[in-house]
C-alpha positions as CSV (number, residue, x, y, z in Angstrom):
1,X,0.0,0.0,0.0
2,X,1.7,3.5,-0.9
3,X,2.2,5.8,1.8
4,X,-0.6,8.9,1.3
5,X,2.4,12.4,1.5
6,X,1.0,15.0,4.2
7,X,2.7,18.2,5.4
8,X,2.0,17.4,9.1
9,X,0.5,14.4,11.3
10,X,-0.8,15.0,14.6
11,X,-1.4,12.4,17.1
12,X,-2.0,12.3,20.6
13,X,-3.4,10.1,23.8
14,X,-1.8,6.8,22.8
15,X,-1.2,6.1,26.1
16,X,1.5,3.2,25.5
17,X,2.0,0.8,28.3
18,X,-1.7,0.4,29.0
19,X,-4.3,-1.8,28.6
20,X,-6.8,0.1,27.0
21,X,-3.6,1.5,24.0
22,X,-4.7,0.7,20.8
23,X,-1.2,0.1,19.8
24,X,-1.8,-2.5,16.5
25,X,-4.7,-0.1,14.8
26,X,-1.9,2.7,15.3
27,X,0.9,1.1,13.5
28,X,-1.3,0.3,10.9
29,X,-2.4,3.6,10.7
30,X,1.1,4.9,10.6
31,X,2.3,2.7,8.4
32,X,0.4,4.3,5.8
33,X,1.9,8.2,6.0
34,X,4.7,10.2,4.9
35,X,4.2,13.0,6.6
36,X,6.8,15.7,6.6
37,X,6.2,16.4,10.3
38,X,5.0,14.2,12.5
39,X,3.5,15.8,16.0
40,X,3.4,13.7,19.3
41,X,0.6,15.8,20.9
42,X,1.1,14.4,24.3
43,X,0.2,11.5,26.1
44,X,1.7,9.0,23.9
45,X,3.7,6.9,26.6
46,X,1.2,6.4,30.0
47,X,4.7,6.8,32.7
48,X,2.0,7.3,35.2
49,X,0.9,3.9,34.4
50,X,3.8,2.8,33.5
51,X,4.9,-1.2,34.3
52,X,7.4,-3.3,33.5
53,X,4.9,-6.2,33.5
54,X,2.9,-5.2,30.5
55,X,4.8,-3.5,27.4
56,X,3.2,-5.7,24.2
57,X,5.2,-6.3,21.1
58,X,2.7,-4.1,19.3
59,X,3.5,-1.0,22.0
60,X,7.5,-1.2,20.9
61,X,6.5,-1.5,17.4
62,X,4.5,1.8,17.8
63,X,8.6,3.1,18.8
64,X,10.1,1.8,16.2
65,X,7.9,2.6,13.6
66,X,8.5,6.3,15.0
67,X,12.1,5.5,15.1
68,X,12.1,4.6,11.8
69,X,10.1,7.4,10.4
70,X,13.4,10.0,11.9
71,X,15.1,8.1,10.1
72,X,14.0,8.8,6.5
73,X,13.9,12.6,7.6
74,X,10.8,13.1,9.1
75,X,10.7,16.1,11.6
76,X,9.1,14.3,15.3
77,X,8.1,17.1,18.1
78,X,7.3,15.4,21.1
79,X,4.5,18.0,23.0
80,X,4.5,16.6,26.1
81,X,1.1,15.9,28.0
82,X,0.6,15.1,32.0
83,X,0.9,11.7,31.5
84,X,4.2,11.8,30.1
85,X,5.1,15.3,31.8
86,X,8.6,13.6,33.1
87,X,10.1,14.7,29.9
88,X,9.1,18.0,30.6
89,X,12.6,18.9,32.3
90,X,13.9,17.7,28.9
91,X,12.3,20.7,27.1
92,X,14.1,21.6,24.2
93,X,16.1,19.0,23.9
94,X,17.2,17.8,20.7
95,X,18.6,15.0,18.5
96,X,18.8,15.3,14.8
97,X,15.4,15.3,13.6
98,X,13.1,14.6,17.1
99,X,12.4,17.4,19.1
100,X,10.9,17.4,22.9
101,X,8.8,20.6,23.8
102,X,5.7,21.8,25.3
103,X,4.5,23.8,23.2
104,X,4.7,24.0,19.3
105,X,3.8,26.6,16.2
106,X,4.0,25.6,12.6
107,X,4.4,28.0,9.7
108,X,2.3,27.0,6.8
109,X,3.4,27.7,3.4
110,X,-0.2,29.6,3.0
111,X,0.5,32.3,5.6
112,X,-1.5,30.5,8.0
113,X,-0.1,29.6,11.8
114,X,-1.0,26.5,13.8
115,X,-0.3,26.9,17.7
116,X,-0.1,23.0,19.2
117,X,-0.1,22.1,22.8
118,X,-1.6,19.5,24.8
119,X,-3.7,21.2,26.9
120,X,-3.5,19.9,30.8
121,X,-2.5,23.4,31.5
122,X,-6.1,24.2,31.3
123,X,-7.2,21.8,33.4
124,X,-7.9,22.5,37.1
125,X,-7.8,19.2,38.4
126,X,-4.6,18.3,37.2
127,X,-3.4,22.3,38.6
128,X,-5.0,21.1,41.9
129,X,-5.3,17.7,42.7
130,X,-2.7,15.7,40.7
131,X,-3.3,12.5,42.9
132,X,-7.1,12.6,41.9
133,X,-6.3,12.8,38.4
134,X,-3.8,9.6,38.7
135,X,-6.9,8.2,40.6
136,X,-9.0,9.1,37.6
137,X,-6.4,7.2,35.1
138,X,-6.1,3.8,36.7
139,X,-9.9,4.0,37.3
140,X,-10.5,5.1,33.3
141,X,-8.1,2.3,32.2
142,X,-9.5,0.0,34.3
143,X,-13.0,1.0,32.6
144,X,-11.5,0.5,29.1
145,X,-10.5,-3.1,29.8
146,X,-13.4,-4.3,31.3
147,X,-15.4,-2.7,27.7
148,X,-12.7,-5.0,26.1
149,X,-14.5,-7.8,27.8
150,X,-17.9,-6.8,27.4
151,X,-16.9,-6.0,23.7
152,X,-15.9,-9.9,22.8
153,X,-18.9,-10.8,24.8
154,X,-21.4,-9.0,22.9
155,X,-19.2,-9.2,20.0
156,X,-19.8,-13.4,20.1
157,X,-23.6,-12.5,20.6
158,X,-23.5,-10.9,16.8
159,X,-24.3,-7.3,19.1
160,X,-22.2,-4.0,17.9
161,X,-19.5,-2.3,20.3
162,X,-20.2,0.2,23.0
163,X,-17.9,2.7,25.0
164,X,-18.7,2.6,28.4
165,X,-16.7,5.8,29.0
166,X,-18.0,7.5,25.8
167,X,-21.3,7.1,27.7
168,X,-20.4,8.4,30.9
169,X,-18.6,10.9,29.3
170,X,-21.6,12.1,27.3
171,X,-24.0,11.9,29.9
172,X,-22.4,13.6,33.3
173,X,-22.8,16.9,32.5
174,X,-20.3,18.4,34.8
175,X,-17.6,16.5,32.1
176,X,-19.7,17.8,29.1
177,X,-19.2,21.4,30.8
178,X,-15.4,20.6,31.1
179,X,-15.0,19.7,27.6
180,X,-17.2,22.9,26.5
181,X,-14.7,24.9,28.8
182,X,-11.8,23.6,27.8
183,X,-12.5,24.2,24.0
184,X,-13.6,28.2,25.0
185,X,-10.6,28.8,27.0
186,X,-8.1,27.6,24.2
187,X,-9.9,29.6,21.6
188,X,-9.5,32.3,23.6
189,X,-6.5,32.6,23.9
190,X,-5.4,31.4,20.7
191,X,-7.6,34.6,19.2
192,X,-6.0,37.0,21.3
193,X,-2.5,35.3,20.2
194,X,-3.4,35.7,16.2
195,X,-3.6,32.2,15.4
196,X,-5.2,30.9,12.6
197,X,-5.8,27.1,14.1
198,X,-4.8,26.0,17.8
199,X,-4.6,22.3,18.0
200,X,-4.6,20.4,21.7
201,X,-5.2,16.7,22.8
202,X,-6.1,15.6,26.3
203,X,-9.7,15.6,26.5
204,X,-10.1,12.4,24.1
205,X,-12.5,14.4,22.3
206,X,-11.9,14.7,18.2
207,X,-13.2,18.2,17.2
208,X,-12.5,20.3,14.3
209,X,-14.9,23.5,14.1
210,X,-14.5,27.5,14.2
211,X,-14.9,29.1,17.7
212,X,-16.1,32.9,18.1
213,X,-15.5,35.0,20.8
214,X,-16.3,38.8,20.9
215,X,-12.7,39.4,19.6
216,X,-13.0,37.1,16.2
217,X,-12.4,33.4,15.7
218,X,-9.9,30.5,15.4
219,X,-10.4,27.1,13.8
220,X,-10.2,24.4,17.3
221,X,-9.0,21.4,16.4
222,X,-8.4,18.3,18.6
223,X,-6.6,14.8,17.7
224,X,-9.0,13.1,19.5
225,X,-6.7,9.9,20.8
226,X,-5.8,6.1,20.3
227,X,-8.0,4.4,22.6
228,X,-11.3,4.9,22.0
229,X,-11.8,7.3,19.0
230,X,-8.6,5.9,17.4
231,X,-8.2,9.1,15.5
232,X,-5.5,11.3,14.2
233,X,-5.2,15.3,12.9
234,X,-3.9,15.5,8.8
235,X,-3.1,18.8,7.8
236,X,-2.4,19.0,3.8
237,X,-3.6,21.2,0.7
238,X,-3.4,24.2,3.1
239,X,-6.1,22.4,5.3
240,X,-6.6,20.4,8.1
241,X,-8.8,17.4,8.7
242,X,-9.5,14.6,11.2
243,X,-8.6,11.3,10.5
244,X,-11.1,8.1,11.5
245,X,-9.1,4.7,11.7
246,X,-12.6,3.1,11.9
247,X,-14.2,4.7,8.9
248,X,-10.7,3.5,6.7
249,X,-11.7,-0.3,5.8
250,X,-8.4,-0.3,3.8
251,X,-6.1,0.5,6.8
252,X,-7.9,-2.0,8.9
253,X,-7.5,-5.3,6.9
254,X,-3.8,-4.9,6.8
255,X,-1.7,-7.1,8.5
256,X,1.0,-6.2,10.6
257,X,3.1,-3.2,9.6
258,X,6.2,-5.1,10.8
259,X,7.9,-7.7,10.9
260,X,9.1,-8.2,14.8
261,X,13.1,-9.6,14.9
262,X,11.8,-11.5,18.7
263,X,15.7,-11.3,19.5
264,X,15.9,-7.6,19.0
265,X,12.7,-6.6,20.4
266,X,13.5,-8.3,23.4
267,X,16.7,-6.5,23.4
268,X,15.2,-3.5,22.9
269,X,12.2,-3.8,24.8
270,X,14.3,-4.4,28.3
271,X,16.3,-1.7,27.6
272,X,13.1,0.5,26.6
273,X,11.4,-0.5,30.2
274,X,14.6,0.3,32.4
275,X,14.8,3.6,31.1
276,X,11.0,4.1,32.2
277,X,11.4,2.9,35.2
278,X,14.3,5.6,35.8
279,X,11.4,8.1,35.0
280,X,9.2,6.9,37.4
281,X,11.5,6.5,40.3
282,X,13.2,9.9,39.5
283,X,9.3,11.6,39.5
């Protein structure tokens, strides 16, 4: 299948290391782009989570398939979210093509400016009450595996999926009155900066719409993430657009994107979960 060329790639909210990462419809997924610039939005490794018990084959392949994209010349910003926010004393740090900052504004060749972030700076919880959000995580992830059950169950009984979170989600309104805020408060700002789109993560929520406020408008965009939506921000022809894994029949009957050498993945893999647990036992 031949790679589809885009200016810029934005995902976000993989949350590797957990059990509710949708690691193998991601490598698919990015097995298929050629992006010039490839944007980790935050999120992508869970080191609040993080354990050296459970890191799949398909969560290293996820690495190396990012690895490997640096290495044909792709540009790779790490954005760094609150679940990964350990690498945030490694701001600005660089090595050739990959890039680690908080914050992130791309030039188009159309004039137009994109401001990226992740956005947990705008949310009170995590300013507040950092152990409630942790709290919050294991309970969510716990959440996502038990849908994994009910999933195959109902799955076996010819039944469609649900999201158990996508319904609590939708349905408490004090987290539909988050979301809503969370989207005002980054147009606002991103008006009063001058940008043209502002693109942020964190809230799971795939959106791409024009805000107003009583000082003019911005375009909101958000990647949305890859564990329930399992979606992904495109930006090329001077626009951007959301990506849907599960509207791309295509992407999903291919096989693995790659070949796994056991030997070196093993290698790899031990060395990969001793430097995490450094982060963890630093934080």
């Amino acid at each position: 299948m031949e790679k589809r060329k885009l200016s810029v790639a934005v995902i976000s909210d993989v949350h590797l290391g957990t059990y509710g990462c949708r690691a193998d419809e991601l490598s698919r997924y990015l097995s298929t782009i050629d992006p010039t610039i490839l944007v980790l939005n935050g999120d992508i490794i869970d080191i609040w989570q993080f354990s050296k018990k459970y890191w799949p084959a398909g969560h290293m392949q996820v690495i190396k398939q990012i690895t490997s994209m640096l290495s044909r010349g792709v540009k790779v910003y790490y954005i760094t979210g609150n679940h990964d926010e350990m690498l945030r004393r490694f701001e600005n740090f660089s090595v050739g093509d990959f890039h680690i900052v908080n914050k992130l504004v791309i030039h188009h060749c159309n004039g137009t400016r994109s401001w990226i972030f992740h956005g947990d700076v705008f949310d009170v919880i995590m300013q507040h009450s950092k152990w409630l959000a942790k709290l919050g995580a294991v309970g969510y992830d716990t959440l996502i595996y038990i849908n994994s059950f009910i999933n195959y169950i109902s799955k076996k009984m010819g039944k469609g999926k649900i999201s158990l979170s996508k319904k609590i989600k939708n349905s408490v309104k004090s987290a539909v009155k988050h979301i809503n805020n969370f989207e005002a408060t980054a147009a606002d700002i991103a008006i009063e900066k001058g940008y043209d789109y502002v693109v942020c993560g964190h809230i799971h929520q795939p959106a791409h719409r024009i805000i107003k406020n009583g000082e003019g408008s911005v375009n909101y965009l958000n990647s949305g993430d890859w564990v329930e939506n399992l979606t992904a921000l495109e930006f090329d022809n001077n626009a951007w657009k959301i990506y849907y894994y599960q509207q791309d029949a295509q992407v999903q009957e291919l096989h693995d994107a790659f070949y796994v050498d056991e030997a070196a993945y093993l290698r790899t893999a031990e060395l990969f979960k001793m430097m995490m647990e450094d982060f963890v036992l630093a934080s």
